[in-house]
Backbone as a chain_set.jsonl record, in Angstrom:
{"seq": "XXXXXXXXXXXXXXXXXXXXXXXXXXXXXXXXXXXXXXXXXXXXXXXXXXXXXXXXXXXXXXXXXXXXXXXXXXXXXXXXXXXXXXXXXXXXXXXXXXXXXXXXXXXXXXXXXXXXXX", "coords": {"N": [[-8.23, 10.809, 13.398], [-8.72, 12.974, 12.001], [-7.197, 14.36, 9.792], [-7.533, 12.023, 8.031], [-10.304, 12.23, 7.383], [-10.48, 14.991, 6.501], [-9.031, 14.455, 3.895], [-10.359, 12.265, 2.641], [-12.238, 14.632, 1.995], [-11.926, 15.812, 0.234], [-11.71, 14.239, -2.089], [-13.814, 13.315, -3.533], [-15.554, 10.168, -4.511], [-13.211, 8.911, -4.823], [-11.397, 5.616, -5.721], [-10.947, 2.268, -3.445], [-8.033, 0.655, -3.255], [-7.725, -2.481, -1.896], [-5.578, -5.271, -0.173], [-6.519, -8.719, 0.5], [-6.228, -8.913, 3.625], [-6.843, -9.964, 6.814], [-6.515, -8.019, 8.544], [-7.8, -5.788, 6.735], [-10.357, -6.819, 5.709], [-11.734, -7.062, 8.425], [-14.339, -6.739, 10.136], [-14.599, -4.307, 11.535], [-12.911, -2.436, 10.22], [-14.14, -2.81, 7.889], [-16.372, -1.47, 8.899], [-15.385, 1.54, 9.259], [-14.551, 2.195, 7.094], [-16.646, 2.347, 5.274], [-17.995, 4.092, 6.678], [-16.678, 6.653, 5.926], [-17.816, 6.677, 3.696], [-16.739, 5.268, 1.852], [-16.074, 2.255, -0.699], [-13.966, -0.292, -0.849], [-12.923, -1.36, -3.812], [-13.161, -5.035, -5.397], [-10.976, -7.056, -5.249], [-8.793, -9.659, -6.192], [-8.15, -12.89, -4.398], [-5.625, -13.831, -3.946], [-3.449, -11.686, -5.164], [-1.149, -9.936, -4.595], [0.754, -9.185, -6.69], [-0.386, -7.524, -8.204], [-0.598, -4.934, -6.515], [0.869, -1.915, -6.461], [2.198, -0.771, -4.381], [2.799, -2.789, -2.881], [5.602, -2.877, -3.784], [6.632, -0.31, -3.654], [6.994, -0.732, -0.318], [8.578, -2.382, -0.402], [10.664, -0.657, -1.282], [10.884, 0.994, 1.066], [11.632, -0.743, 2.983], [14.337, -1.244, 2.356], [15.662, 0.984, 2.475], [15.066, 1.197, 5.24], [16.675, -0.627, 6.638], [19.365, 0.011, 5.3], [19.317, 2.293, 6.537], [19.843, 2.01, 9.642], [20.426, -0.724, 10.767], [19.739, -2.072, 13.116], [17.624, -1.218, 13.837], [14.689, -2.849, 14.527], [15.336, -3.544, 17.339], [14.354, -1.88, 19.216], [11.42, -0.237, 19.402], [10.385, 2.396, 19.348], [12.681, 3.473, 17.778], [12.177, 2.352, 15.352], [9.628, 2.872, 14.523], [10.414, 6.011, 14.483], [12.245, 5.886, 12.088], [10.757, 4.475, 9.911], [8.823, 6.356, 9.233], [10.5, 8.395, 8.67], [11.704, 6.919, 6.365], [9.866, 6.95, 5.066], [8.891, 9.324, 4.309], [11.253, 9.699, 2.549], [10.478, 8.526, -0.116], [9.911, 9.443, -2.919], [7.371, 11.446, -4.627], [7.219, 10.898, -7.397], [8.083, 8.963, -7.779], [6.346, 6.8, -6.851], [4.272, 7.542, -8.668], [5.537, 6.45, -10.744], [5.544, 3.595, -10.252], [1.972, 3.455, -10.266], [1.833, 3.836, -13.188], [2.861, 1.45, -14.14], [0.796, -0.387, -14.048], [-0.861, -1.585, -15.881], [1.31, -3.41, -16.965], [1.709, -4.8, -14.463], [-1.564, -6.168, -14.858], [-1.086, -7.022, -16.905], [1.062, -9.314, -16.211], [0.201, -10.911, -14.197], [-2.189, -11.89, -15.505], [-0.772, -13.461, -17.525], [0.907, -15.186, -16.026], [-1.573, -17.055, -15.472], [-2.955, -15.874, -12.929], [-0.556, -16.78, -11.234], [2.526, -15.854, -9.58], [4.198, -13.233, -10.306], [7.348, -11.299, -11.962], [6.582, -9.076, -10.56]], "CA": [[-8.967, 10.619, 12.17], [-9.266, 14.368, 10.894], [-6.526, 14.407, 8.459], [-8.458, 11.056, 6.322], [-11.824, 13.336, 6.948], [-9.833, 16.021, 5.214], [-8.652, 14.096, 2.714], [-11.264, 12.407, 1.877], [-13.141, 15.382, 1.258], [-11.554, 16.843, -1.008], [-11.057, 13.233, -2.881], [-14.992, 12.705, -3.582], [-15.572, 9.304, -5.418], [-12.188, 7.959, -4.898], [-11.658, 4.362, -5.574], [-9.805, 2.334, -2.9], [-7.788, -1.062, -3.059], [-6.391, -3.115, -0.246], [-5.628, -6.737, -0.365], [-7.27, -9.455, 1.062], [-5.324, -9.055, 5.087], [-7.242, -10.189, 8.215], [-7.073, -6.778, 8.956], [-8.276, -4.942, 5.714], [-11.238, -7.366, 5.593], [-11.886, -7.138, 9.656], [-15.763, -5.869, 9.951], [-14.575, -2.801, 11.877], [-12.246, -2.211, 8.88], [-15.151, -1.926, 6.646], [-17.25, -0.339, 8.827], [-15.01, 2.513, 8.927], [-14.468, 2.848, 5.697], [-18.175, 3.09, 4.727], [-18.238, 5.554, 7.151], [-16.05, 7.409, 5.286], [-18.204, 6.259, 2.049], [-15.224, 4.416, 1.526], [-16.096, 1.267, -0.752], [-12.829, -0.656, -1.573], [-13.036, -2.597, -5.006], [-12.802, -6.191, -5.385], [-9.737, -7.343, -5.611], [-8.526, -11.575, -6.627], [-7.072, -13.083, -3.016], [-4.022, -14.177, -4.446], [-3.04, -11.051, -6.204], [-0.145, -9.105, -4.21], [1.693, -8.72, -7.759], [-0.851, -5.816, -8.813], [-0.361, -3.671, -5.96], [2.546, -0.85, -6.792], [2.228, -0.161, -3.272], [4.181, -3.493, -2.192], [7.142, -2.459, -4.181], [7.02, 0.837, -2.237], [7.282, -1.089, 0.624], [10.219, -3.074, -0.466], [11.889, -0.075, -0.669], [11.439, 1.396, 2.407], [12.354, -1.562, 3.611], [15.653, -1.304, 2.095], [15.898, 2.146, 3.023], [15.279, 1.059, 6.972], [17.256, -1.291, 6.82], [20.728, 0.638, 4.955], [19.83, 3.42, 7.623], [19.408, 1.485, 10.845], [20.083, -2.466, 10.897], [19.68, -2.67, 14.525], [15.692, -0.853, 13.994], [14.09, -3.37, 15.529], [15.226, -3.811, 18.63], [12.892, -0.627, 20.024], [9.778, -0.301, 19.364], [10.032, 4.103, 19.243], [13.598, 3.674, 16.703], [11.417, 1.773, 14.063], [8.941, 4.165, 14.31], [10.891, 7.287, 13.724], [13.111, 5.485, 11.219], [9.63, 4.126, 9.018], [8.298, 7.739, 8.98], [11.532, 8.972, 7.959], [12.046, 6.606, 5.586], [8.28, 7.266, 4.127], [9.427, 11.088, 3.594], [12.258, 10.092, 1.195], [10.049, 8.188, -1.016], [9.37, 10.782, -4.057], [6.064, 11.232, -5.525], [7.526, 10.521, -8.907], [8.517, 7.345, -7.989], [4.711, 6.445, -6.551], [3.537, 7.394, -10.199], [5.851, 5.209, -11.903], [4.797, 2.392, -9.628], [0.941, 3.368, -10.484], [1.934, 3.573, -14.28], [3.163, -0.214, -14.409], [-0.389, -1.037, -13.634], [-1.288, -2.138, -17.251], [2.04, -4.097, -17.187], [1.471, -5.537, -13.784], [-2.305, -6.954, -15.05], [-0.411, -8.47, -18.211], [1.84, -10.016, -16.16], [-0.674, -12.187, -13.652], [-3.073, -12.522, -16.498], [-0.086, -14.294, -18.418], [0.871, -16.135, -15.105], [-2.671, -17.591, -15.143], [-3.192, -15.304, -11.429], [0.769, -16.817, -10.217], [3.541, -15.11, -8.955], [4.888, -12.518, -11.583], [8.446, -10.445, -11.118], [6.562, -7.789, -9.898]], "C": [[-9.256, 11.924, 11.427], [-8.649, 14.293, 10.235], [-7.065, 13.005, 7.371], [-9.549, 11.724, 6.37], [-11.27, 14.069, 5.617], [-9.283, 15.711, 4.09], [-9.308, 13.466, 2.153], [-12.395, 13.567, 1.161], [-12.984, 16.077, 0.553], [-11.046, 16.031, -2.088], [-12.354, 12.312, -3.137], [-14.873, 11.583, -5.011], [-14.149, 8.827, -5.589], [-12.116, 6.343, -4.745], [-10.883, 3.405, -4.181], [-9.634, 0.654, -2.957], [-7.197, -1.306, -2.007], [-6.607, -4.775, -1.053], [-6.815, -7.371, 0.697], [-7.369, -9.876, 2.643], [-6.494, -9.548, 6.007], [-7.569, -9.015, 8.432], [-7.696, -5.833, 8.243], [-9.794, -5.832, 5.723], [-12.062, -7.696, 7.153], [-13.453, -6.578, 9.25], [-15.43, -4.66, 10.665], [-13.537, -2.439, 11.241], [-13.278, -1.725, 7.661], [-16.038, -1.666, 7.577], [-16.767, 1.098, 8.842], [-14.728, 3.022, 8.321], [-15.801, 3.294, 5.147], [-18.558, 4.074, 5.394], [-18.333, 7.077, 6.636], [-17.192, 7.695, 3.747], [-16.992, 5.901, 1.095], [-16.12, 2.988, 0.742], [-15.22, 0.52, -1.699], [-13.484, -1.503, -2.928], [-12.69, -3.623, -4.595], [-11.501, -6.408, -6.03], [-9.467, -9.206, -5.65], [-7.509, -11.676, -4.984], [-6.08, -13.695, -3.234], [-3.177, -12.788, -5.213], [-1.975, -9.683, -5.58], [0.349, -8.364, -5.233], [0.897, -7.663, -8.46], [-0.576, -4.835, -7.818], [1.036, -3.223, -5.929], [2.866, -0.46, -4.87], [2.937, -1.368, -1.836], [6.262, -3.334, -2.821], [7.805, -1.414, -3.292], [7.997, -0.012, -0.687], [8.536, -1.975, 0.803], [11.578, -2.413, -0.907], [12.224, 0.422, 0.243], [12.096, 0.823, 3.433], [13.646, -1.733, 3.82], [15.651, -0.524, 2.661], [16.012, 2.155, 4.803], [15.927, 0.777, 7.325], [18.786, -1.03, 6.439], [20.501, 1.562, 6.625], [19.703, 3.244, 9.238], [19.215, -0.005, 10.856], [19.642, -3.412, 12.176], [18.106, -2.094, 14.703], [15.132, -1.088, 14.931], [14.681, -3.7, 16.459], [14.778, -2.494, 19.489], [12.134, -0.031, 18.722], [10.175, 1.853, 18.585], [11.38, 4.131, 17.992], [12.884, 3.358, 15.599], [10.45, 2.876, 13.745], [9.212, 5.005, 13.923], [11.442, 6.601, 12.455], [11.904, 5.045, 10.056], [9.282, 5.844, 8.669], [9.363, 8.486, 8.281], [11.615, 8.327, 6.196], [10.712, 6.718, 4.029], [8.536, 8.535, 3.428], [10.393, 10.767, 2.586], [11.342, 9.361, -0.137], [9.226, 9.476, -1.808], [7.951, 10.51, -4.857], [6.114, 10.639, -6.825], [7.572, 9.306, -9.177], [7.056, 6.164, -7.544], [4.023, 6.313, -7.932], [4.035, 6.643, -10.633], [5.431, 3.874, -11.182], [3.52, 2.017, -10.153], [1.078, 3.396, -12.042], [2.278, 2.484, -15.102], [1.826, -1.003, -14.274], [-0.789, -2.466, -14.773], [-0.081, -3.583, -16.963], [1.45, -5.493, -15.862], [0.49, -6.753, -14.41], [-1.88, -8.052, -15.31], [-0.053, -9.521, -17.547], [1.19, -11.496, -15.775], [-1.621, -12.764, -14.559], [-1.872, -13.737, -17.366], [0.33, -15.248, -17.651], [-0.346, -16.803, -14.59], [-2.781, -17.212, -13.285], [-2.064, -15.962, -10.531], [1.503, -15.848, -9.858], [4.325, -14.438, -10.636], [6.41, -11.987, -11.186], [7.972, -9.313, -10.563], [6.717, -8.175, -8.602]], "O": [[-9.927, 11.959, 10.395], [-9.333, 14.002, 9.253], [-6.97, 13.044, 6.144], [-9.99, 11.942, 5.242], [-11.437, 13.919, 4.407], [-9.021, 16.581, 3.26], [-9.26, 13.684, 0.943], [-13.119, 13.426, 0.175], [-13.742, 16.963, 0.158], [-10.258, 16.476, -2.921], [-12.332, 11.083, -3.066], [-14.383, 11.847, -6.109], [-13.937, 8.277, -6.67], [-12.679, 5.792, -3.799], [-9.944, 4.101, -3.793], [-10.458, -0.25, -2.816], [-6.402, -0.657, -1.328], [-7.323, -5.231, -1.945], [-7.65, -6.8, 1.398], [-8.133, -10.741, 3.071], [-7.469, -9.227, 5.327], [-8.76, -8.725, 8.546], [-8.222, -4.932, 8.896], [-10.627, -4.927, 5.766], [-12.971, -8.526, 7.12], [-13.676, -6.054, 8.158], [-16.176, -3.749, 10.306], [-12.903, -1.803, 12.082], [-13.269, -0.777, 6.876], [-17.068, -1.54, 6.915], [-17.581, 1.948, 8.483], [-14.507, 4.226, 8.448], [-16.014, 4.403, 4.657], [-19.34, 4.916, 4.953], [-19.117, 8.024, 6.695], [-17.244, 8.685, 3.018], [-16.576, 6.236, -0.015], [-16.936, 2.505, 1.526], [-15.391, 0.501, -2.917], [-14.499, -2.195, -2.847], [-11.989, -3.658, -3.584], [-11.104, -5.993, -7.119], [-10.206, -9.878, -4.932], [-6.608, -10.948, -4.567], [-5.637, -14.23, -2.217], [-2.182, -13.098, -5.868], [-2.057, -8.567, -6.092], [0.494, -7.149, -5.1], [1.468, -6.936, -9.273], [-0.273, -3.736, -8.283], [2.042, -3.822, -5.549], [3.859, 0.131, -4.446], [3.316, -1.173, -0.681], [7.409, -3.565, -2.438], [8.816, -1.415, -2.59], [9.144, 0.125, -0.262], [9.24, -2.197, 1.788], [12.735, -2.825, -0.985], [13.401, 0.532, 0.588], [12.777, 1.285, 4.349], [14.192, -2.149, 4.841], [15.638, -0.87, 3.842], [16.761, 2.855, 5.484], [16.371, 1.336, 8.328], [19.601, -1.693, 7.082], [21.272, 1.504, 7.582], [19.495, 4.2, 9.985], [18.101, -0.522, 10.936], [19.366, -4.602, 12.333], [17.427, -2.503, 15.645], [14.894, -0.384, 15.912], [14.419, -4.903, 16.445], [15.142, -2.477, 20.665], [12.33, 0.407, 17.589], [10.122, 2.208, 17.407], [11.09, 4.926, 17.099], [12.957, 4.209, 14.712], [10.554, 3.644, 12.789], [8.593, 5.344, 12.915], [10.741, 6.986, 11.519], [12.328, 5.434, 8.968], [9.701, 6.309, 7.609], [9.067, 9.186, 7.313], [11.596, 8.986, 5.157], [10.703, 6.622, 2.802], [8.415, 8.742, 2.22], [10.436, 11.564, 1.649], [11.661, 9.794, -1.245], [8.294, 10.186, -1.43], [7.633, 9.527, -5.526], [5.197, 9.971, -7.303], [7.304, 8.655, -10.187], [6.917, 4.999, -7.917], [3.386, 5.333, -8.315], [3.316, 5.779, -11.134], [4.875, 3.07, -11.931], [3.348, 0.858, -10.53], [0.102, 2.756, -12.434], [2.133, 2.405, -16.322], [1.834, -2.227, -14.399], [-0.929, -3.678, -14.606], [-0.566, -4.699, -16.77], [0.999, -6.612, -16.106], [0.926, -7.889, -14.594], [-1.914, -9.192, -14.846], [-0.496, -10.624, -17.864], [1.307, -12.593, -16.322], [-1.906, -13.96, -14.494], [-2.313, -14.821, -17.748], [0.299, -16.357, -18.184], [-0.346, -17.158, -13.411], [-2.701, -18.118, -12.456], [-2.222, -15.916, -9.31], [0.924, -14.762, -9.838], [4.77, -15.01, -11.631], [6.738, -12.252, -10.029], [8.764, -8.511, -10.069], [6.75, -7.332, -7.705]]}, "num_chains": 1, "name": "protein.A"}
């Protein structure tokens, strides 16, 4: 846990979202975040299509999956191969994710809170 100390503290008043998971909403999930003085925003429990941060994940996915189709079958290959595949994702491409935000809203607001293409 020292490197989120350290990063939270040098990231006072940061906001934070998660979805609605079993595990993001666990009570020793938020008590360790308030620890932190962590208090996530409310977020709608249907609303996957705002976070930029499942797209991410549907590319690393790709990315695991071009560079290792056999992954999963051990446990320690997936592992290195996720971490790897976390390093090629470019900061640049994180911002344009977080710069679709506006668009995202539009989109579920116009899908009365359904399934958008994001």
């Amino acid at each position: 846990m020292p490197r989120i100390a350290e990063y939270l503290g040098g990231h006072l008043g940061l906001l934070f979202q998660h979805d609605n998971a079993p595990g993001h909403s666990a009570y020793l999930t938020k008590e360790v975040l308030q620890s932190y003085g962590i208090y996530p925003i409310w977020w709608p429990p249907n609303s996957l299509d705002l976070s930029p941060i499942e797209s991410i994940w549907d590319e690393q996915k790709d990315w695991v999956g071009d560079l290792d189709p056999e992954v999963h079958r051990s446990y320690r290959r997936l592992r290195y191969t996720v971490e790897v595949s976390w390093d090629q994702i470019l900061d640049e491409t994180i911002r344009e994710y977080v710069r679709t935000m506006h668009d995202r809203c539009q989109a579920v607001i116009d899908a009365n809170g359904g399934c958008t293409k994001y």
